[in-house]
FIKOLZA-1660 file (N, C-alpha, C; in steps of 0.1 Angstrom, whole numbers, plus 5000, padded with zeros to 4 digits):
% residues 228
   i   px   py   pz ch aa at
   1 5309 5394 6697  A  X  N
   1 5324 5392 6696  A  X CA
   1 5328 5389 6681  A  X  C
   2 5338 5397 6677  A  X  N
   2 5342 5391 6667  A  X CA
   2 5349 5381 6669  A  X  C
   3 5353 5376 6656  A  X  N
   3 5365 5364 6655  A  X CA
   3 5381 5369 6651  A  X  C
   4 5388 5361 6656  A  X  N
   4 5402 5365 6651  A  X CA
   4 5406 5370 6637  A  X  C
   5 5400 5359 6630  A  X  N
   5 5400 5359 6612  A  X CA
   5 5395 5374 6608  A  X  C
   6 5383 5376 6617  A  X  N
   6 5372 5386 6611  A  X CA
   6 5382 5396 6611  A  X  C
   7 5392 5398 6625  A  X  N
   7 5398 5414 6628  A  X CA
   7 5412 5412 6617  A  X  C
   8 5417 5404 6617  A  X  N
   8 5428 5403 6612  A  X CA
   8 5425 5409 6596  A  X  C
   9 5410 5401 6590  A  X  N
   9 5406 5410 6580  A  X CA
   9 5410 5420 6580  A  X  C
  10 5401 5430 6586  A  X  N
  10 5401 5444 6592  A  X CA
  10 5411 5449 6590  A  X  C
  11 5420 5444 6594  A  X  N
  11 5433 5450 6595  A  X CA
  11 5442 5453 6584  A  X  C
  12 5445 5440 6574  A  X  N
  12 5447 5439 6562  A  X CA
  12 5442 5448 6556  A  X  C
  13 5427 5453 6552  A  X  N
  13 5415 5460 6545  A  X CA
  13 5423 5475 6554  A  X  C
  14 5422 5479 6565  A  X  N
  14 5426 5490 6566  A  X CA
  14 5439 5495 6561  A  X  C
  15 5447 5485 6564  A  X  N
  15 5464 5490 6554  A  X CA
  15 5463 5491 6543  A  X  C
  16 5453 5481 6536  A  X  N
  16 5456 5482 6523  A  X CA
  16 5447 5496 6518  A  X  C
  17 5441 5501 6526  A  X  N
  17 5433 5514 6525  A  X CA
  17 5440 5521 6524  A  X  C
  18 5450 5523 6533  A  X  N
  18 5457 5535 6538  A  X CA
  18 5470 5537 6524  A  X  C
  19 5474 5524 6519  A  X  N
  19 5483 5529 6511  A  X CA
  19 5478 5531 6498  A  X  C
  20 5464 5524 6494  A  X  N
  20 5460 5531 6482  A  X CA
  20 5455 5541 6481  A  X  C
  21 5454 5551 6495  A  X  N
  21 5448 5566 6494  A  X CA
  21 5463 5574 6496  A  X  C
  22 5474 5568 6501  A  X  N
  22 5486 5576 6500  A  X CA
  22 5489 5579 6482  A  X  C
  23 5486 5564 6480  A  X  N
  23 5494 5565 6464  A  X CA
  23 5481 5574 6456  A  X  C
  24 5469 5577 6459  A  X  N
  24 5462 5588 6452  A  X CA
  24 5466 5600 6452  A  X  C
  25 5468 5604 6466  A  X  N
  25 5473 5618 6472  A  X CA
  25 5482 5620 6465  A  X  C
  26 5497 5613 6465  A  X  N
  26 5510 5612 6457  A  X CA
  26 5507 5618 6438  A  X  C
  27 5497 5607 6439  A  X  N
  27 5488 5613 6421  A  X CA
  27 5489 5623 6418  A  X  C
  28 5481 5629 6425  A  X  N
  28 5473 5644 6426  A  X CA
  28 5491 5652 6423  A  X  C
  29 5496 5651 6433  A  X  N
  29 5507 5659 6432  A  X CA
  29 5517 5659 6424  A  X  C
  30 5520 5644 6418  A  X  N
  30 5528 5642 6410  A  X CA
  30 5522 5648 6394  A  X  C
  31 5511 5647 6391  A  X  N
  31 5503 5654 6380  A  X CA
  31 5504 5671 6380  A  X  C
  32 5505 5677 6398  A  X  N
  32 5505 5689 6399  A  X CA
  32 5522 5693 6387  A  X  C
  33 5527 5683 6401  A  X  N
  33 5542 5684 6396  A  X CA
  33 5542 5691 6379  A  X  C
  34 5541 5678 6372  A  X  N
  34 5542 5677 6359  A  X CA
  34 5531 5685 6350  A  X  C
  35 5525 5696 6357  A  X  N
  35 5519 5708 6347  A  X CA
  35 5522 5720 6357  A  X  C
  36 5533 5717 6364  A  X  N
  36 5542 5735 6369  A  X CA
  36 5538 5739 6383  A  X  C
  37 5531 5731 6392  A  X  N
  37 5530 5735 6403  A  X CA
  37 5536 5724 6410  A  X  C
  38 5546 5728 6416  A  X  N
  38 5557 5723 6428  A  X CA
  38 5553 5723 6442  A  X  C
  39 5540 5732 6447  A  X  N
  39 5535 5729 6458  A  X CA
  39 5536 5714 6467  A  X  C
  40 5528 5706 6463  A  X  N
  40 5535 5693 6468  A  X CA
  40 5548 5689 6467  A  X  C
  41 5554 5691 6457  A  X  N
  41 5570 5689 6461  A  X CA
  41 5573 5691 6470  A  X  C
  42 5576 5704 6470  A  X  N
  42 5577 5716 6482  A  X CA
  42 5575 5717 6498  A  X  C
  43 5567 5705 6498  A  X  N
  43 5556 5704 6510  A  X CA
  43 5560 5693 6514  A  X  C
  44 5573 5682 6506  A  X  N
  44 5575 5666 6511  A  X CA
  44 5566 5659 6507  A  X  C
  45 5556 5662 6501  A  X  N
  45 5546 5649 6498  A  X CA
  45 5544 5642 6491  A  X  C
  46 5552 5643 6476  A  X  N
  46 5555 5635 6472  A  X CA
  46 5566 5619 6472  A  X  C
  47 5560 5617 6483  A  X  N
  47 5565 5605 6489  A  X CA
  47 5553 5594 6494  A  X  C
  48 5558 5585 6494  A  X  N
  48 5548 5569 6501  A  X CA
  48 5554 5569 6516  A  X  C
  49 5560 5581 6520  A  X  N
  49 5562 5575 6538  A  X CA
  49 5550 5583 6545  A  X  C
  50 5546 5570 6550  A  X  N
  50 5529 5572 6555  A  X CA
  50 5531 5584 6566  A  X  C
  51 5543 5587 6572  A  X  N
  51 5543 5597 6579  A  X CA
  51 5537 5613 6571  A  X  C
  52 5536 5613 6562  A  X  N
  52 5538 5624 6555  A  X CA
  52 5520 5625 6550  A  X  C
  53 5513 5617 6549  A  X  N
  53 5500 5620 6541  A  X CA
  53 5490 5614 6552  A  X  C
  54 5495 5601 6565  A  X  N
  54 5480 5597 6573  A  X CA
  54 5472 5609 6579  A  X  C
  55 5460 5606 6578  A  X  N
  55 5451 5615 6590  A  X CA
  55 5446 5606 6597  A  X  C
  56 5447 5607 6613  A  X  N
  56 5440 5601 6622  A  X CA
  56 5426 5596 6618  A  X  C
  57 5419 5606 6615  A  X  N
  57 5406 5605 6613  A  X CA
  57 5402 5597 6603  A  X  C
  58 5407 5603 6592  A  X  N
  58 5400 5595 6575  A  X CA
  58 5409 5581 6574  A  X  C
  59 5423 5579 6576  A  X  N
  59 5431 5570 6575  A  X CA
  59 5432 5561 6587  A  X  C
  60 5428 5561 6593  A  X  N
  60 5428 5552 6604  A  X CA
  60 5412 5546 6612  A  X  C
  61 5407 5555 6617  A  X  N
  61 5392 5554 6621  A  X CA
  61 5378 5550 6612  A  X  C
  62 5382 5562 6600  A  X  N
  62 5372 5558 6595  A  X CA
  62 5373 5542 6587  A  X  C
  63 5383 5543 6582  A  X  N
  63 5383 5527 6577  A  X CA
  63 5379 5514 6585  A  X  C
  64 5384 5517 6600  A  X  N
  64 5377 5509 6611  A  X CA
  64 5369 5508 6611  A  X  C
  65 5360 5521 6618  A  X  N
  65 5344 5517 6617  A  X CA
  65 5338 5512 6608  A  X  C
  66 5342 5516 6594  A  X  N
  66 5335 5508 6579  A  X CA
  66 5334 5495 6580  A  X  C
  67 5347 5491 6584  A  X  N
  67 5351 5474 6582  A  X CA
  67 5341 5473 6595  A  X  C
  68 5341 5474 6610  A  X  N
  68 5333 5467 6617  A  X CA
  68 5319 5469 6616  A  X  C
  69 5316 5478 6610  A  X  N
  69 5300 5483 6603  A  X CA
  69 5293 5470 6596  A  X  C
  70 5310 5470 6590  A  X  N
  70 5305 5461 6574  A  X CA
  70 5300 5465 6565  A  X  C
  71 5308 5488 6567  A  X  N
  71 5301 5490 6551  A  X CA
  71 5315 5492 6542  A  X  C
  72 5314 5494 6529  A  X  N
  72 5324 5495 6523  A  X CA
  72 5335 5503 6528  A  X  C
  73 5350 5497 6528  A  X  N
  73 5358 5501 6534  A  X CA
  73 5369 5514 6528  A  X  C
  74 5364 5527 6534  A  X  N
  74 5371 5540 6521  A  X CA
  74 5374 5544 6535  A  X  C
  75 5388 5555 6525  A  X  N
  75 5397 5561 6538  A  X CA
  75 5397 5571 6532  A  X  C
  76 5401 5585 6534  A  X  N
  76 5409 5595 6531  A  X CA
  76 5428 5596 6540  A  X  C
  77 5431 5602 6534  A  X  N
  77 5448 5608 6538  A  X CA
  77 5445 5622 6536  A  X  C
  78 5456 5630 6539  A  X  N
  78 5455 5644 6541  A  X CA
  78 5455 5649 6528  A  X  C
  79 5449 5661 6527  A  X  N
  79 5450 5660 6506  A  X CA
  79 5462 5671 6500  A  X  C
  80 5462 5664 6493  A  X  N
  80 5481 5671 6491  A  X CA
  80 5478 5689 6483  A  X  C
  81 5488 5695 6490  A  X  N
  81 5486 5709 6483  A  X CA
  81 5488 5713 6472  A  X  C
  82 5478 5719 6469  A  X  N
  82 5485 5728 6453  A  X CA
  82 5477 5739 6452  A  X  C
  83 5486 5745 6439  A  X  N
  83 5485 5761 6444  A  X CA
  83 5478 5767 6424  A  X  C
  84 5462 5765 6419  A  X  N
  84 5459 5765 6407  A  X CA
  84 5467 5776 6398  A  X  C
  85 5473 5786 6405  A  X  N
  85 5478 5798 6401  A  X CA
  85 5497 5797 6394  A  X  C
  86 5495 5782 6397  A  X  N
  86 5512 5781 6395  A  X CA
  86 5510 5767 6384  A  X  C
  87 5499 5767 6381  A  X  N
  87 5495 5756 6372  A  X CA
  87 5496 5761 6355  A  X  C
  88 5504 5754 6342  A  X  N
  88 5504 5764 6329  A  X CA
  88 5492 5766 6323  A  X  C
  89 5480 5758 6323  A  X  N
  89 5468 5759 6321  A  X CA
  89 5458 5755 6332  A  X  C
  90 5455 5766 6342  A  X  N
  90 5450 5760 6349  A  X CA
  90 5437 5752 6350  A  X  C
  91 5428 5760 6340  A  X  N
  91 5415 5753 6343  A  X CA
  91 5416 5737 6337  A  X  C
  92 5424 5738 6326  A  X  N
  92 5426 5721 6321  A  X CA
  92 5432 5713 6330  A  X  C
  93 5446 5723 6337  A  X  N
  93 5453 5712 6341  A  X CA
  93 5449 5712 6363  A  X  C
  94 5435 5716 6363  A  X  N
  94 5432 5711 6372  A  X CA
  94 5423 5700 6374  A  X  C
  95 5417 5697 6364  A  X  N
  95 5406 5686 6359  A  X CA
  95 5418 5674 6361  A  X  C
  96 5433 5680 6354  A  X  N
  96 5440 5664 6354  A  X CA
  96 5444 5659 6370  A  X  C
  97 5449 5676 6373  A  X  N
  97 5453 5669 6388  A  X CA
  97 5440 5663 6395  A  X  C
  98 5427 5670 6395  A  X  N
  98 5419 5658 6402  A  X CA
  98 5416 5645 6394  A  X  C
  99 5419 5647 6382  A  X  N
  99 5414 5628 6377  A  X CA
  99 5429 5618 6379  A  X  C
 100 5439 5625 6384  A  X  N
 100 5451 5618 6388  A  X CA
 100 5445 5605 6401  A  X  C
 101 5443 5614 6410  A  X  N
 101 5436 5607 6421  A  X CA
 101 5430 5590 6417  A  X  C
 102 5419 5592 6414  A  X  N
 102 5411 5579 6411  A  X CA
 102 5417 5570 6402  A  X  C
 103 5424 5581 6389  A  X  N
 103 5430 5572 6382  A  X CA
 103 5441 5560 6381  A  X  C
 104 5447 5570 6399  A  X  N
 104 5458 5561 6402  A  X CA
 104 5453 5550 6412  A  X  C
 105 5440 5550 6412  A  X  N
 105 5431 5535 6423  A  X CA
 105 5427 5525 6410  A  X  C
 106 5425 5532 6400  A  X  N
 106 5420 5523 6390  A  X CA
 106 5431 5515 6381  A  X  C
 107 5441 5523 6379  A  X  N
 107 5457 5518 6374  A  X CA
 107 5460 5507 6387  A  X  C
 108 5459 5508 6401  A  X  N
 108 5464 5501 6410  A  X CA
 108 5450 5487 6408  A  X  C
 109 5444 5490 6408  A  X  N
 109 5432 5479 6408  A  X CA
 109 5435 5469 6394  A  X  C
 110 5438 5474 6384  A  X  N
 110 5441 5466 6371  A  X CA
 110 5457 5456 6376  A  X  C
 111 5462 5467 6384  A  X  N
 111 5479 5461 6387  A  X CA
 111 5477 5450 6398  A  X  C
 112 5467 5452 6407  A  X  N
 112 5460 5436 6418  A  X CA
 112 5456 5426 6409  A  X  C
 113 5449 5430 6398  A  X  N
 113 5442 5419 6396  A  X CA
 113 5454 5410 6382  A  X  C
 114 5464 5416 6379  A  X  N
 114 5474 5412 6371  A  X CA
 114 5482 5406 6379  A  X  C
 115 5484 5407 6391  A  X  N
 115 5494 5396 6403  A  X CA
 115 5487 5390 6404  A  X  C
 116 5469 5393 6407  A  X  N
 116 5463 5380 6412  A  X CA
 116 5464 5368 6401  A  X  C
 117 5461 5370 6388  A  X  N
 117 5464 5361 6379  A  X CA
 117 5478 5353 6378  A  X  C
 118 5492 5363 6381  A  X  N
 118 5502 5354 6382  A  X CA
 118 5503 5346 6390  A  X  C
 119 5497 5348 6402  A  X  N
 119 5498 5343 6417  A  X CA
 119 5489 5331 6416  A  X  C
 120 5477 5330 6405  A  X  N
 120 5473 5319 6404  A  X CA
 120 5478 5312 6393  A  X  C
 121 5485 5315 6381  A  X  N
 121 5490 5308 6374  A  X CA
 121 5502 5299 6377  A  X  C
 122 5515 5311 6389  A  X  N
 122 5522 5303 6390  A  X CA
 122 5528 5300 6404  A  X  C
 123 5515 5304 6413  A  X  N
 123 5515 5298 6424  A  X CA
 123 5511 5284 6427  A  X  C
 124 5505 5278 6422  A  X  N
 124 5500 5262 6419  A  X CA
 124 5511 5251 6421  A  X  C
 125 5510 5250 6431  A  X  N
 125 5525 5235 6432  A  X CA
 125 5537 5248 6438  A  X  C
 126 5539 5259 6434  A  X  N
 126 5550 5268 6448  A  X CA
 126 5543 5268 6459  A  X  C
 127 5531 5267 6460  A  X  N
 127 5527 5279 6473  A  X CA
 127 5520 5266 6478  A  X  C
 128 5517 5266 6492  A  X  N
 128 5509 5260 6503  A  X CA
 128 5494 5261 6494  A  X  C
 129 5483 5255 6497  A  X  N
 129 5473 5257 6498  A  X CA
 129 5466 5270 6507  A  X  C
 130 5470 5277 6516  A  X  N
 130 5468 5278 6530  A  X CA
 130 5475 5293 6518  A  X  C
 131 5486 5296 6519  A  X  N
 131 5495 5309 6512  A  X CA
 131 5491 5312 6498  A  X  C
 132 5483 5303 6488  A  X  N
 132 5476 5305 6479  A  X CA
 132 5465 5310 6485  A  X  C
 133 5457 5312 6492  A  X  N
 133 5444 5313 6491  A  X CA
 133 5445 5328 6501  A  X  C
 134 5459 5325 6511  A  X  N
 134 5459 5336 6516  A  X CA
 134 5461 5350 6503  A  X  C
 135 5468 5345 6498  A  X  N
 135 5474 5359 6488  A  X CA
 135 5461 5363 6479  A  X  C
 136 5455 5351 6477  A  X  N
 136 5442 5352 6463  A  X CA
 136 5436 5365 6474  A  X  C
 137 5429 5363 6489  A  X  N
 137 5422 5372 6494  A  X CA
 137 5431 5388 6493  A  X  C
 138 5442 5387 6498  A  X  N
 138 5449 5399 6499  A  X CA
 138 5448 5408 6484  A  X  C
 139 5448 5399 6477  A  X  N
 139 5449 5410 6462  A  X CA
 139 5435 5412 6453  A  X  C
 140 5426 5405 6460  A  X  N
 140 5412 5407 6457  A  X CA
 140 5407 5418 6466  A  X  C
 141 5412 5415 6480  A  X  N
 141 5407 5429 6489  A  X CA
 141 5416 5444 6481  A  X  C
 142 5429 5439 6480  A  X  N
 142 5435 5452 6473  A  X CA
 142 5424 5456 6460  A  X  C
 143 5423 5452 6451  A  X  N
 143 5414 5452 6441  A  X CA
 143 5402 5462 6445  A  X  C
 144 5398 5454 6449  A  X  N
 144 5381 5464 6456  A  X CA
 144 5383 5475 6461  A  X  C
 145 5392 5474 6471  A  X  N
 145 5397 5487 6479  A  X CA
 145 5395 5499 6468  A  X  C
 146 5405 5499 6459  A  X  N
 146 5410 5505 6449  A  X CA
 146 5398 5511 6443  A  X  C
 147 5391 5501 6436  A  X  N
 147 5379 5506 6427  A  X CA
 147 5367 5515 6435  A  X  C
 148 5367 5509 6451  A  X  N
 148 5355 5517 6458  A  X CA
 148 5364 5533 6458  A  X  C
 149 5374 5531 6463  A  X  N
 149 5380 5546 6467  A  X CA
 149 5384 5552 6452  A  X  C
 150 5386 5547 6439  A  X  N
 150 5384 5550 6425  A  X CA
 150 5372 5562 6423  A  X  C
 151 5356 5552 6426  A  X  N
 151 5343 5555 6421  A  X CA
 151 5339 5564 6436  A  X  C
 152 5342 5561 6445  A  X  N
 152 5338 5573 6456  A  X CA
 152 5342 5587 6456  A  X  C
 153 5356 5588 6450  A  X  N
 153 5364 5600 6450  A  X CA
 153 5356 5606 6432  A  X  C
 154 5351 5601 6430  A  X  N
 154 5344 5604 6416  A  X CA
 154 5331 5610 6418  A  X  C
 155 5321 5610 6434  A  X  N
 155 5314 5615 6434  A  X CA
 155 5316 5629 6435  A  X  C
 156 5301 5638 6426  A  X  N
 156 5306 5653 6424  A  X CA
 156 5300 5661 6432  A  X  C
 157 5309 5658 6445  A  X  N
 157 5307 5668 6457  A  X CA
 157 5321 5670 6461  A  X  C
 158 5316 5683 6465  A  X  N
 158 5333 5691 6472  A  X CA
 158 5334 5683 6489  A  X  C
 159 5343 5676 6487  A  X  N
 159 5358 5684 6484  A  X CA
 159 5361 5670 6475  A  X  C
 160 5352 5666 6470  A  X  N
 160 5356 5649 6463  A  X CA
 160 5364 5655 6447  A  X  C
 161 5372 5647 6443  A  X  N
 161 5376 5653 6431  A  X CA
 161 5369 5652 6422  A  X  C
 162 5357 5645 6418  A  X  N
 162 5346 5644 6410  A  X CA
 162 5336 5659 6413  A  X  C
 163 5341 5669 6421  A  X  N
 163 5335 5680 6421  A  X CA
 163 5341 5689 6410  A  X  C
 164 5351 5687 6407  A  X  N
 164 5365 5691 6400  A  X CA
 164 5360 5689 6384  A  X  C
 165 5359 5679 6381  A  X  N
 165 5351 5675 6371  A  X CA
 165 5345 5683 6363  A  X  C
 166 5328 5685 6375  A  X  N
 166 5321 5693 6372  A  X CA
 166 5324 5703 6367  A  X  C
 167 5336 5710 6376  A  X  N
 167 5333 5724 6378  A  X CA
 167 5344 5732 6363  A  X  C
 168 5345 5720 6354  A  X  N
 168 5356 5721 6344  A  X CA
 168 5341 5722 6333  A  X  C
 169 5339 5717 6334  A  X  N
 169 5321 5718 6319  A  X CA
 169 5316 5732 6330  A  X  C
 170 5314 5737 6338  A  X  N
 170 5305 5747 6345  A  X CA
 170 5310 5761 6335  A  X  C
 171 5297 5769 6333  A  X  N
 171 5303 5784 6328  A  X CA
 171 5306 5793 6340  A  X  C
 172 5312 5804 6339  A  X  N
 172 5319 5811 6351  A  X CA
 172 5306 5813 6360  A  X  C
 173 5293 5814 6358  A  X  N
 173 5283 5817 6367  A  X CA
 173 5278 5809 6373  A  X  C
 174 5280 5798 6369  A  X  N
 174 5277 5785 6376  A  X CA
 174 5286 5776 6382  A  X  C
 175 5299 5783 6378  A  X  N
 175 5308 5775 6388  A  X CA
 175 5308 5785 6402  A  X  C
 176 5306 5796 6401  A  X  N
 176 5302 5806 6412  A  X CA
 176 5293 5797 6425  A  X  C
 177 5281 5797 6415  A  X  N
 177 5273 5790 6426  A  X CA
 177 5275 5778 6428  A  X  C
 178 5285 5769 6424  A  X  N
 178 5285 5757 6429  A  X CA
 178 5295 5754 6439  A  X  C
 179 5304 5768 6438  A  X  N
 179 5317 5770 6452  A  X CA
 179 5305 5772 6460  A  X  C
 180 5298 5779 6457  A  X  N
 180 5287 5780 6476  A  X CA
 180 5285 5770 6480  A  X  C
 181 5286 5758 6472  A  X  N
 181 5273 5746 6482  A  X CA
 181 5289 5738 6488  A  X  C
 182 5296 5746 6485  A  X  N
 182 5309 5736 6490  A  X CA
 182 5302 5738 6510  A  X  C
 183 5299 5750 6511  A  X  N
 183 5295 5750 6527  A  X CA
 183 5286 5743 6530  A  X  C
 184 5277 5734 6527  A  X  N
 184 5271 5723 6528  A  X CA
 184 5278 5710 6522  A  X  C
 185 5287 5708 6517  A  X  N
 185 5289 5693 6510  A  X CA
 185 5292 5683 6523  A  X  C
 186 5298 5689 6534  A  X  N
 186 5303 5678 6546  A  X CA
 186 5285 5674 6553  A  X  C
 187 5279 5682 6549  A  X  N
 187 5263 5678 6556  A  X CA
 187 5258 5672 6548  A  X  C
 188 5259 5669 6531  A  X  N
 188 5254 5667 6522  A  X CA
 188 5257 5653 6523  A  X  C
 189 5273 5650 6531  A  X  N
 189 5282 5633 6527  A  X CA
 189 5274 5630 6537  A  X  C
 190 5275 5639 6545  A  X  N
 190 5270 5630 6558  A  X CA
 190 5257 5624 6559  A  X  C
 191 5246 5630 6550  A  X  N
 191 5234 5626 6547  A  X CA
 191 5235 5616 6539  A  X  C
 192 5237 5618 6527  A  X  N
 192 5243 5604 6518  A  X CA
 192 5246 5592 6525  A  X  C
 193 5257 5593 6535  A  X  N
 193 5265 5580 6541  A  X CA
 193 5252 5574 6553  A  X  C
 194 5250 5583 6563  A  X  N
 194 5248 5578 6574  A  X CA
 194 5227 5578 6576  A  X  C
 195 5225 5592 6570  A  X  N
 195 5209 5595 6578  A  X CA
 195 5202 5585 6562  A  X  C
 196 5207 5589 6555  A  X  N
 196 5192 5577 6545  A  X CA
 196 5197 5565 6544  A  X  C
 197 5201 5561 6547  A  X  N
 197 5207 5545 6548  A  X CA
 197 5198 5540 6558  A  X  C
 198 5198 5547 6575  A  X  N
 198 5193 5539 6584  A  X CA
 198 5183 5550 6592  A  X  C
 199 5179 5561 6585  A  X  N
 199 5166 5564 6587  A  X CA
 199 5152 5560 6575  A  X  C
 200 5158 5562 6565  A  X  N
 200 5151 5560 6553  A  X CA
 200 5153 5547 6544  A  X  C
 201 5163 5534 6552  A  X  N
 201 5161 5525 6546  A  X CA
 201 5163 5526 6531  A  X  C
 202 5172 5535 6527  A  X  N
 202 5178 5537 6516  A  X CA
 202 5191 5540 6510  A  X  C
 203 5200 5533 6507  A  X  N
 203 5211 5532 6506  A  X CA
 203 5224 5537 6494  A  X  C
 204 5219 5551 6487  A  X  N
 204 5224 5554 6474  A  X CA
 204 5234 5549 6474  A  X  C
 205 5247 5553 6486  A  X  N
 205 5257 5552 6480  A  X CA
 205 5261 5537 6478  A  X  C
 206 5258 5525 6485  A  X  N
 206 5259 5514 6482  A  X CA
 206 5255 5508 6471  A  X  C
 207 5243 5516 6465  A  X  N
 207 5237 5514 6452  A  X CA
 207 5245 5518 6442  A  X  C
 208 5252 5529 6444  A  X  N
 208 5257 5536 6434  A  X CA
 208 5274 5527 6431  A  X  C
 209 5280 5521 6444  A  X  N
 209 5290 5515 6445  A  X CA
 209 5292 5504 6439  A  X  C
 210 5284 5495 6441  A  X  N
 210 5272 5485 6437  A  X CA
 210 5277 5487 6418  A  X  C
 211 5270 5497 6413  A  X  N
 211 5271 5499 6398  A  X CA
 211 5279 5503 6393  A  X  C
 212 5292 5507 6403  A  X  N
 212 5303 5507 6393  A  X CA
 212 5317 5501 6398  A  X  C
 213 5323 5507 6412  A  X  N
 213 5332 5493 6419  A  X CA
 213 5326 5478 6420  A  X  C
 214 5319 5480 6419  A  X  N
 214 5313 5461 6419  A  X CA
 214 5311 5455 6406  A  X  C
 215 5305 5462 6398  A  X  N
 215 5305 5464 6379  A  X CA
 215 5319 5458 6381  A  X  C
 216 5327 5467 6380  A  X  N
 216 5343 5469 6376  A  X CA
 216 5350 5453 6379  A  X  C
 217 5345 5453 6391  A  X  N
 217 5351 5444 6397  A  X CA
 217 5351 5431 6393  A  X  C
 218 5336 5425 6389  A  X  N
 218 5328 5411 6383  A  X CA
 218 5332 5416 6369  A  X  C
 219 5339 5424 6363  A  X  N
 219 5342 5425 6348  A  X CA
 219 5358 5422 6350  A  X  C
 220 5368 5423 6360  A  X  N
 220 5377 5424 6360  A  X CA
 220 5385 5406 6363  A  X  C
 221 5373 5403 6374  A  X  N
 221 5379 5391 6375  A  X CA
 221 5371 5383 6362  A  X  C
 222 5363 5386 6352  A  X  N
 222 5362 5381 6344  A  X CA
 222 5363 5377 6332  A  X  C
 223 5373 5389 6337  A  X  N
 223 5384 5387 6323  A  X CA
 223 5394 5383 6327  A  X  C
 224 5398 5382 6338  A  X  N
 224 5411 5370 6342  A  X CA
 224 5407 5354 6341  A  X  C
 225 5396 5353 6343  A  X  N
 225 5394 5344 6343  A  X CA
 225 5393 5335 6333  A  X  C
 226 5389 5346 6317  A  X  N
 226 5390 5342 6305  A  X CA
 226 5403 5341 6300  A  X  C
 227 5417 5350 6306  A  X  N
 227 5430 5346 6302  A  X CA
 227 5436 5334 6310  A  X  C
 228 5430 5331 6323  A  X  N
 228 5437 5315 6327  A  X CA
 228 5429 5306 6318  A  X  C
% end
């Protein structure tokens, strides 16, 4: 059984999922936007009403299962359209629209950990004991959220935007063959996430999460912790 506290987590950690994968999606498009492709415009998506970007699946479920797992808690939303052919440079200005994405988890994770500091500076003597400590959790979970769904969307597998990356350094012959393996990448996550972890007792992506959302993270509160 869980505990009340434990689900109420949960729950917190899933919302705060779901709107920092809205405000990536939003990224992507608003970057589209601003190098000539209106697709997302076009489409309503440039908006934060969750009606417009949840998926049952990535936004809701999967964040569940994570949190009751107890593995790190990542969501996807629906991924916003765009059209590379309406873009003014496209091979550049698709590298930006996928580094829009993470950058806007990593902008939001700097922007948690800058309230968390006000909220301890000048929550002290405003706030309850009980409403302090609540908020310190809420914007520390916001925080991590951010950086995991930051460094996960960075791995360079399709359909991750860190495939995007790659495929901007690739010469035309080898970007060829790296659209083929896109037909394996969902068997490829799937192995990464689920069969070497608890067949093989080996855990990359936690390891890999580990070295850079958790890096980020013990670097970030400790640098706040140098400005209080």
């Amino acid at each position: 059984m869980y505990s009340l506290d434990y689900l109420l987590g949960i729950v917190v950690s899933v919302l705060l999922v779901m709107f920092s994968a809205m405000v990536h999606e939003v990224a992507h498009g608003w970057v589209a936007h601003l190098c000539g492709d209106d697709t997302a415009r076009e489409a309503g998506r440039l908006t934060l009403d969750p009606r417009a970007h949840l998926d049952p699946l990535g936004s809701v479920i999967l964040p569940i299962a994570c949190a009751l797992l107890g593995a790190p808690v990542f969501a996807f939303a629906k991924p916003v359209p765009y059209n590379p052919a309406r873009l003014r440079h496209p091979r550049r200005d698709e590298l930006l629209v996928a580094l829009a994405g993470p950058a806007s988890n990593l902008l939001q994770a700097v922007l948690g950990t800058a309230l968390l500091g006000a909220t301890l500076a000048l929550g002290q003597g405003a706030l309850t004991v009980e409403m302090l400590y609540g908020a310190m959790d809420l914007l520390t979970t916001y925080v991590y959220v951010n950086l995991v769904l930051c460094f996960f969307n960075l791995i360079p597998f399709p359909p991750l935007d860190g495939s995007k990356v790659v495929l901007f350094f690739l010469p035309p012959a080898a970007r060829r063959k790296y659209y083929e393996l896109q037909q394996y990448a969902m068997f490829l996550l799937l192995l990464l996430l689920y069969v070497l972890p608890g067949l093989l007792r080996v855990d990359p992506l936690g390891i890999y999460l580990n070295a850079t959302a958790g890096e980020t993270y013990a670097a970030l509160m400790t640098a706040l912790t140098a400005v209080l």
